[in-house]
C-alpha positions in Angstrom: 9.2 134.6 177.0 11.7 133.3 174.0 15.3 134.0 174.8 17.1 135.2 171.7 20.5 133.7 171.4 23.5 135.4 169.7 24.2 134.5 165.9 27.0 131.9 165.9 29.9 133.2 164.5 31.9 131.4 161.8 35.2 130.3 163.1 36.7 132.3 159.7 34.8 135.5 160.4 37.8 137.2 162.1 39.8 136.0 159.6 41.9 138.8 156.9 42.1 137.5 153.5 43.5 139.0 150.7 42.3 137.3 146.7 44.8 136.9 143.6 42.6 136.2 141.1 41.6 136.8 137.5 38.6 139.4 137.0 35.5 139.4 138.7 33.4 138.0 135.6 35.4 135.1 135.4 34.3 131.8 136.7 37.4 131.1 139.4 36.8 134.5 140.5 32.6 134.0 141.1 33.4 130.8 142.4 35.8 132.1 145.1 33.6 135.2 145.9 30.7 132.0 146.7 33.3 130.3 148.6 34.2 133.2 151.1 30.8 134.2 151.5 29.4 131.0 152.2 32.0 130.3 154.9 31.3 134.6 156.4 34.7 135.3 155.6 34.0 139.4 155.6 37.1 140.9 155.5 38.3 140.4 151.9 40.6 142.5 150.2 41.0 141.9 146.2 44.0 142.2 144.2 44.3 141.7 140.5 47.7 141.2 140.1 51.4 140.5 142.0 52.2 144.2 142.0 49.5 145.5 144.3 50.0 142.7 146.9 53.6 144.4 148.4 51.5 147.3 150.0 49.0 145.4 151.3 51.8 142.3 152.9 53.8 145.3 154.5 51.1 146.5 156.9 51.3 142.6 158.4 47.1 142.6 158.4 47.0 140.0 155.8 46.4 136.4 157.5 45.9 134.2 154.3 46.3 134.9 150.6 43.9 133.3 148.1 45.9 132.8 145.2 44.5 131.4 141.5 47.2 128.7 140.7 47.4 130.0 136.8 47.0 133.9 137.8 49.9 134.6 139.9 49.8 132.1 142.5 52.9 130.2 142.0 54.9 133.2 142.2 53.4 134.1 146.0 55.6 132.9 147.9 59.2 134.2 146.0 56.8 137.3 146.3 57.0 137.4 150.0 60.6 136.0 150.8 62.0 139.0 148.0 60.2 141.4 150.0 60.9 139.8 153.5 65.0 140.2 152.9 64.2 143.6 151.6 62.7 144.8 154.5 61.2 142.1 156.9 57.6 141.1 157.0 55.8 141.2 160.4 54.8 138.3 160.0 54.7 135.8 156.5 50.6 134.8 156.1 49.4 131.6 155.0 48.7 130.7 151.0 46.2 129.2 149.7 46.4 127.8 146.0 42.9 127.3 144.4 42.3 126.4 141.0 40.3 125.3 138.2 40.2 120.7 138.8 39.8 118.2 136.3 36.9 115.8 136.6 39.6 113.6 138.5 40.8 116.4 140.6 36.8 116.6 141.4 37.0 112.6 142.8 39.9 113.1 145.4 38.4 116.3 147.0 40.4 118.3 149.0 44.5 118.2 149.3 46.7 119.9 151.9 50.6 120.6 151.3 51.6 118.0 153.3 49.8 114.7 151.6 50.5 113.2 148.3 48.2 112.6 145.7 47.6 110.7 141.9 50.3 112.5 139.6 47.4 112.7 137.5 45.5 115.3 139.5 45.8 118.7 138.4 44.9 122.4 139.6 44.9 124.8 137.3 46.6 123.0 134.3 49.6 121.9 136.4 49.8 118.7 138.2 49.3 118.1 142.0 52.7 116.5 142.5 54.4 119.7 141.3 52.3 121.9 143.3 53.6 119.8 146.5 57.2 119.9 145.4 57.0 123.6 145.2 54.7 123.6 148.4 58.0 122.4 150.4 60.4 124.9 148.8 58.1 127.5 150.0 57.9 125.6 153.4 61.6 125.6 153.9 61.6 129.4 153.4 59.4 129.5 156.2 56.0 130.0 154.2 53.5 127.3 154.3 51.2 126.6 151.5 47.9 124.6 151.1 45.7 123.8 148.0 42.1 123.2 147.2 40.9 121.6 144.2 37.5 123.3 144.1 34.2 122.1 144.5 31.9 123.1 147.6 32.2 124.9 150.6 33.2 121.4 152.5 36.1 121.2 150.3 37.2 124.8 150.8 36.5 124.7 154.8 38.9 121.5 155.1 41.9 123.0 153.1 41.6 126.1 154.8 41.5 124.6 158.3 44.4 122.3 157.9 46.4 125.1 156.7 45.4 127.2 159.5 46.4 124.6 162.1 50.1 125.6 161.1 51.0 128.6 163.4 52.2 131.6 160.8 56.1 132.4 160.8 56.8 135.8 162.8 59.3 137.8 161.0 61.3 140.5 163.3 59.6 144.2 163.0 61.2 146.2 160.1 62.2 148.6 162.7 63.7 146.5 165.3 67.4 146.3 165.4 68.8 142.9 164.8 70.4 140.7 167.1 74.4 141.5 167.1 76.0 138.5 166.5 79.3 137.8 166.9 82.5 139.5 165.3 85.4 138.2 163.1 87.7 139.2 166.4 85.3 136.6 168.5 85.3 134.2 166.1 89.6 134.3 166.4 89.9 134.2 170.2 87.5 131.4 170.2 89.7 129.8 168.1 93.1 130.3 169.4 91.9 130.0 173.4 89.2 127.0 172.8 87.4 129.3 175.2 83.5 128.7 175.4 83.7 125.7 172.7 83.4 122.3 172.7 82.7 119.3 170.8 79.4 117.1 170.7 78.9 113.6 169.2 75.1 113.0 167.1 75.2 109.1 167.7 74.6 107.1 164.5 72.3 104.0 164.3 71.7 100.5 162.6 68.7 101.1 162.0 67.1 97.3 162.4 68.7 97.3 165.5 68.9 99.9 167.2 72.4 99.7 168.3 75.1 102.6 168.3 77.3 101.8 165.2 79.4 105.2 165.1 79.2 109.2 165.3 79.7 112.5 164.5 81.6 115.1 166.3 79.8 118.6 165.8 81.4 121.7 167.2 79.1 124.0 169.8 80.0 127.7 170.5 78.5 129.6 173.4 79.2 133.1 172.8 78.9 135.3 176.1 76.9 137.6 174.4 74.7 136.0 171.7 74.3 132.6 173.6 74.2 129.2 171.0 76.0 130.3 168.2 74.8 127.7 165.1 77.3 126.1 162.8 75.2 128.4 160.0 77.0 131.0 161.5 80.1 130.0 163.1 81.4 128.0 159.5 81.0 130.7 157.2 82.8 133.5 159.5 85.4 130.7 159.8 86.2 129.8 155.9 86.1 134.0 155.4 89.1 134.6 157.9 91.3 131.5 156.7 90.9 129.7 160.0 89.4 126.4 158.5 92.6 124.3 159.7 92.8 125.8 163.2 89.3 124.7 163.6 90.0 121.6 162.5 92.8 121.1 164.6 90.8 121.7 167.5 87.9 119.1 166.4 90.7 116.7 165.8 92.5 116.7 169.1 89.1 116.0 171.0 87.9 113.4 169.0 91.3 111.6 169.4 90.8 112.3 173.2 87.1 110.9 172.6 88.6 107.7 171.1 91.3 107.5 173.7 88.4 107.4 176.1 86.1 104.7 174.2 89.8 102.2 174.1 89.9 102.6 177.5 86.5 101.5 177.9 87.1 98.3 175.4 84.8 100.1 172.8 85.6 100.3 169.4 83.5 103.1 167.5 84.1 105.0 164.6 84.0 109.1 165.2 83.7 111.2 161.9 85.0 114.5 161.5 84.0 117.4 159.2 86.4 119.2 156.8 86.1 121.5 154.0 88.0 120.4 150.5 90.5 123.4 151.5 91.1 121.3 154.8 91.5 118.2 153.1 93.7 119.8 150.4 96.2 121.1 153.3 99.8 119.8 152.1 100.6 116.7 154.8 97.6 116.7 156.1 97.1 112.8 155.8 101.0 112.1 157.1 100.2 114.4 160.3 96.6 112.6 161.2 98.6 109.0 160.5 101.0 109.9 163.1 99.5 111.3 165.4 96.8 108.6 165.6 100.1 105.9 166.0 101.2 108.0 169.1 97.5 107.7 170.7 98.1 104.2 169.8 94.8 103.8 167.7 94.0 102.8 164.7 93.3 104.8 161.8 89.8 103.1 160.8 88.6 105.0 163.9 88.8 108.4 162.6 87.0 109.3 159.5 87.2 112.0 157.1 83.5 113.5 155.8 83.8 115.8 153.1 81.5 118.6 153.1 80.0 120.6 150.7 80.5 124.3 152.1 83.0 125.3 149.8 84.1 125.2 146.4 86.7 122.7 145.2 89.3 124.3 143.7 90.9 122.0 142.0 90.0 118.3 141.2 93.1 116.7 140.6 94.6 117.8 143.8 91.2 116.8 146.1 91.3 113.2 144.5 95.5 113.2 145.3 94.3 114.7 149.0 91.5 112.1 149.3 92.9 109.1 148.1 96.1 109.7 150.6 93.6 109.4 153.3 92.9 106.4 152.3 96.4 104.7 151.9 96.9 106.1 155.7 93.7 104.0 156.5 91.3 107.0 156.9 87.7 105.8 155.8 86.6 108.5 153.5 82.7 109.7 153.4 81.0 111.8 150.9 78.7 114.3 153.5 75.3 115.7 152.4 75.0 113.3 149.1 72.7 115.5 146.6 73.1 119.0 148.0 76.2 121.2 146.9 79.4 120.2 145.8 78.3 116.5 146.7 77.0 115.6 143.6 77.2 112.2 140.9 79.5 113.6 139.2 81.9 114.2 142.5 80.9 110.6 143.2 81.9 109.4 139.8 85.1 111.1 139.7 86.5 110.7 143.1 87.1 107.5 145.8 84.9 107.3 148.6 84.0 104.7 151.3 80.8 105.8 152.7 78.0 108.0 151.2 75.7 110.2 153.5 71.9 111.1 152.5 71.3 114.9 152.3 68.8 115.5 155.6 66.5 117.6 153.2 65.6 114.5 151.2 65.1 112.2 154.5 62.3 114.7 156.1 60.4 114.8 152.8 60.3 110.9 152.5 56.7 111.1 154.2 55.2 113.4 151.8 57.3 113.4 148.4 57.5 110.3 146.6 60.3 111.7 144.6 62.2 112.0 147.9 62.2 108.5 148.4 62.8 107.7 145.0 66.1 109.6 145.5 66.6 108.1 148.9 66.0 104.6 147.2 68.4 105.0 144.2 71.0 106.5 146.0 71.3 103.0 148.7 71.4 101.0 144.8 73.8 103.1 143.8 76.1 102.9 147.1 75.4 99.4 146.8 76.5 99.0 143.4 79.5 101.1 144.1 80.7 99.1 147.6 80.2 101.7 149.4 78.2 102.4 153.5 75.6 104.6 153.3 74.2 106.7 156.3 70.9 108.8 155.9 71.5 111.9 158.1 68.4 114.0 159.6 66.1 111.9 160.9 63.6 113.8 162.7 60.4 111.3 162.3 60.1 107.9 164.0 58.1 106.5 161.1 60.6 107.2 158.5 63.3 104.7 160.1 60.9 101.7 159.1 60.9 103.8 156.0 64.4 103.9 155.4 64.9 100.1 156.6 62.2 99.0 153.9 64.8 101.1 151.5 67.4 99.7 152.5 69.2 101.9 154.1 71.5 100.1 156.9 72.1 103.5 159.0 71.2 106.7 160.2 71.4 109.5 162.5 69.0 112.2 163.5 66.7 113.3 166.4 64.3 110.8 166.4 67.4 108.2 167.4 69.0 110.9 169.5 69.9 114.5 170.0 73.9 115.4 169.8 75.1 114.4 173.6 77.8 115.9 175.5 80.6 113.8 175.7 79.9 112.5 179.2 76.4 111.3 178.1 77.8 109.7 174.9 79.9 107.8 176.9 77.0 106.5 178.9 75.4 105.2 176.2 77.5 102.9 174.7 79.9 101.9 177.4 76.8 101.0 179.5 75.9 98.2 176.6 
């Protein structure tokens, strides 16, 4: 007697997927329809346009959305982050771009998000390397985006699979209550008691060899209550209440202690410190760093200034006068997050610096964006050009240090060289050398 076996089901057929496309008589549309049907993808909803997907995203049953590049599709994603800070998604689903190809779109097959391809190739009238630039905004947001030229179902299976491999982004339940985070009146004990902060170095790198050339002292916050509290957080509540020099105080005087610690130890390292162009701006300022660095009986190339880009400068003239005082004191001077913010070429142009440092956002696209690393690339000219170091922050890939080294780039920090260490673990490290 023949055993009859269970139908094999497709490894889509569970799947919920919701269609932005033109109307059903038109060719993308039949060709999609052929494309979901030939893979037993059953549960299909269809919308024509942007305005009937908010209903359907709300309910949080959508897992992927088939979207026609030239009918709606590039606007998806800005379509679910609006209606994710207006009242949160369950959960943000998956995109799919599809699209009509060229004939040479048709020779490179199938292209995820995350690989680069010919500038040539195009879907749906607009070129592949500006669908992957706008794939990473979306990414960053939190929504992750694939792309299929077209062609046959083996095409279509391999795009949809790689972007499936990609675990969805869980948004909080509309009707939860958010987690309470800390108060303005926190934010001041903290400040004026030290209580529950501290201060730990990210380690910076030569990248050919390896070795421990400097760091960065980063400010840590454990609030009784709400546990880590990131810098996101803690900065913004900080420049709101005026307390911007009280917090730098307290950076300061530990990092002094730090470098106190590395003289004993015969080890001379570098340790930079964060402030705001406010901070910087603070009348004395540069006079009161100079002497208290003479009482410690260090010298002044030890501590440097980064500038960062978190607030507005108010006023040029006085910055460059605040800045360049630094300098006469013999404070190195570095420009942070170079290409995000305030730290633009035109700051650069204007202003004295002696040490540029490489937005993170532009190192962790390196792999996939070859814009990226043309930015990456002109910006180490440029510093060269200009006499100036040059550090690439975020490194969170092992292959993009031989990346960065082929650049040029001299130095780096980031978690694939090391996490920020306590100070006891910093010290470790390089006195251990």
């Amino acid at each position: 007697m023949k055993t009859l076996r269970p139908p094999v089901r497709s490894e889509f057929n569970t799947l919920r997927v919701t269609t932005l496309t033109p109307d059903a008589g038109k060719d993308g549309a039949r060709w999609l329809d052929t494309m979901l049907s030939a893979m037993e993808i059953v549960n299909v909803s269809k919308v024509r346009t942007l305005s009937m997907l908010p209903a359907l995203l709300q309910s949080g049953e959508v897992d992927v959305i088939v979207a026609d590049v030239e009918h709606g599709g590039l606007m998806v994603p800005t379509l679910l982050k609006t209606l994710d800070a207006a009242s949160p998604l369950v959960r943000f689903p998956h995109v799919l771009w599809v699209g009509q190809p060229t004939l040479l779109n048709l020779l490179h097959g199938p292209v995820a998000a995350t690989q680069e391809t010919p500038a040539l190739s195009r879907i749906g009238g607009l070129s592949v390397t500006a669908l992957l630039a706008h794939a990473r905004l979306a990414r960053r947001a939190g929504i992750h985006v694939g792309m299929v030229h077209g062609g046959g179902k083996a095409a279509f299976t391999e795009a949809l699979r790689a972007l499936l491999q990609v675990a969805p982004v869980r948004r909080q339940a509309s009707g939860a209550a958010p987690a309470a985070g800390p108060t303005e009146a926190d934010v001041i004990e903290a400040l004026t008691t030290g209580k529950n902060l501290r201060v730990m170095l990210q380690p910076q790198y030569d990248l050919r060899t390896r070795r421990i050339i400097g760091a960065e002292a980063l400010l840590r916050w454990h609030h009784h209550d709400v546990g880590e509290v990131p810098p996101s957080v803690l900065i913004p509540m900080v420049n709101r209440l005026g307390l911007h020099l009280l917090l730098f105080s307290f950076i300061e005087t530990r990092v002094i202690d730090v470098l106190l610690v590395l003289k004993s130890r015969q080890v001379a390292l570098p340790i930079a410190l964060n402030a705001s162009a406010e901070t910087v701006c603070t009348p004395g300022l540069a006079q009161r760093l100079a002497e208290k660095m003479q009482r410690a009986g260090l010298p002044p190339e030890r501590l440097k200034i980064e500038l960062t880009g978190d607030l507005q400068i108010p006023d040029e003239l006085l910055l460059s006068a605040a800045l360049n005082t630094l300098r006469t004191k013999g404070f190195p001077v570095s420009l942070d997050d170079f290409g995000q913010g305030s730290a633009t070429l035109n700051l650069l142009a204007r202003m004295s610096f002696d040490e540029v440092k490489i937005d993170g956002a532009f190192v962790r696209d390196m792999q996939t964006s070859a814009s990226a690393r043309a930015v990456i690339g002109a910006t180490v000219h440029l510093a060269r050009l200009m006499n100036l170091k040059v550090v690439a922050e975020g490194i969170e890939d092992a292959a993009c240090i031989e990346a960065l080294v082929k650049l040029g780039c001299p130095a780096g920090q980031g978690y694939a060289l090391a996490r920020p260490m306590e100070l006891r673990d910093f010290f470790d490290s390089v006195c251990s050398k």
